[in-house]
C-alpha positions as CSV (number, residue, x, y, z in Angstrom):
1,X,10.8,-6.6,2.8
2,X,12.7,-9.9,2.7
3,X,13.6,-9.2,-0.8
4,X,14.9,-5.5,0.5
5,X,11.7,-3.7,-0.4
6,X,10.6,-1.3,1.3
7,X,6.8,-1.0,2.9
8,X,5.7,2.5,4.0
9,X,2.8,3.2,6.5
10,X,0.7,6.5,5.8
11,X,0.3,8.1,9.0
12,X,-2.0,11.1,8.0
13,X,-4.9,9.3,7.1
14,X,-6.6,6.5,5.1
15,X,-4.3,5.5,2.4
16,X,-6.3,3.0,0.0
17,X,-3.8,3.1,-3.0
18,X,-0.9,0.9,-3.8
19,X,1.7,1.9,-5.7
20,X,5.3,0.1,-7.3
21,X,7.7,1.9,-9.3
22,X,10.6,0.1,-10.7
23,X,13.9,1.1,-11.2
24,X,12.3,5.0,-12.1
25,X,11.3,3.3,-15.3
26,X,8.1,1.9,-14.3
27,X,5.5,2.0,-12.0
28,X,2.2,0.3,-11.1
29,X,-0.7,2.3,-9.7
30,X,-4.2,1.5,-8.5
31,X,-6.1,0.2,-5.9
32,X,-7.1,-3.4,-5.9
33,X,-5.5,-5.5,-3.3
34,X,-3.9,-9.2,-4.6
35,X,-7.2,-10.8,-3.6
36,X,-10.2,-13.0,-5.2
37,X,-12.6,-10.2,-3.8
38,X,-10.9,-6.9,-5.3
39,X,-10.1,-9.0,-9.0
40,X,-13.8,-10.4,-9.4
41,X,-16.4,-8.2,-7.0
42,X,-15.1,-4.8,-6.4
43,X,-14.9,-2.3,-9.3
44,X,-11.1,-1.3,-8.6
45,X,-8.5,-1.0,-11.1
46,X,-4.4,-0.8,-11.8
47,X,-2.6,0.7,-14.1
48,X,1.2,-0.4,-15.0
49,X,2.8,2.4,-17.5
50,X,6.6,3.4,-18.9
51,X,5.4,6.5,-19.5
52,X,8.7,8.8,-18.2
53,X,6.1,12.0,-17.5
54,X,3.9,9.6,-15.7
55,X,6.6,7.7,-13.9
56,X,8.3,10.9,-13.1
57,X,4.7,12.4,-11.4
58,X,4.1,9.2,-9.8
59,X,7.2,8.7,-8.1
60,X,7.3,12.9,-7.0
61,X,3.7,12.2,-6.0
62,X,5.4,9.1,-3.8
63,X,8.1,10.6,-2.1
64,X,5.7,13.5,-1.1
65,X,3.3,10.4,1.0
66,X,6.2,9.1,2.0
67,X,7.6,12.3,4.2
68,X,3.9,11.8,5.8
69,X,5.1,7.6,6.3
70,X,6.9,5.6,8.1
71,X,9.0,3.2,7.3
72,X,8.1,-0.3,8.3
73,X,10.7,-3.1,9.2
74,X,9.8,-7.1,10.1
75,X,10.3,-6.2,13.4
76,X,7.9,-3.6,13.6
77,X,5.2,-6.2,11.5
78,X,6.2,-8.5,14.6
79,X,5.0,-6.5,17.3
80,X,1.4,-6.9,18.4
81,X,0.1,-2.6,18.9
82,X,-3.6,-3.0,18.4
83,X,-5.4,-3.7,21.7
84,X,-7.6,-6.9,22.3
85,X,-10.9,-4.8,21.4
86,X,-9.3,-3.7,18.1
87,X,-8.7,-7.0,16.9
88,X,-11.8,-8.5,17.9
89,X,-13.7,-5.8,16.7
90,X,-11.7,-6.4,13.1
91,X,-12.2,-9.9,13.1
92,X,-15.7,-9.4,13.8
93,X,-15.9,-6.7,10.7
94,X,-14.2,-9.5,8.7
95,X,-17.2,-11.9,9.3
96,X,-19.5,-9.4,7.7
């Protein structure tokens, strides 16, 4: 967000995928996160194409989630919403 991307939150549900598209000329799809345990454990997997049908359905398919999203700012990462138990109860889930 620093370098003026923009981060949306689902608001209708679990959203597990992650998706990039770049400049309407590319876009990355899939659902590993950027971490040791979703590259070498977890069967997940990403898919980066130029394909301009595939873009095109991909980025439709994104501005559709989006109108269910909000949009998130630094400020809003800044503020603490998830009561005490929550995050304990994370943590805790974490461990395992």
């Amino acid at each position: 967000m620093k370098a003026e991307g923009e981060v949306f939150q689902y608001e209708k549900g679990f959203y597990h995928g992650k998706v990039c598209i770049f400049d309407e000329k590319r876009a990355h799809l899939g659902t590993s996160n950027f971490d040791r345990r979703s590259f070498f454990l977890n069967s997940e997997i990403n898919c980066l194409t130029s394909d301009p049908s595939l873009v095109k359905t991909i980025t439709t398919q994104f501005n559709e989630d989006a109108k269910a999203s909000r949009a998130l700012t630094l400020n809003l990462l800044h503020e603490d919403p998830q009561p005490f138990k929550r995050k304990v109860a994370s943590w805790m889930a974490g461990l395992l």
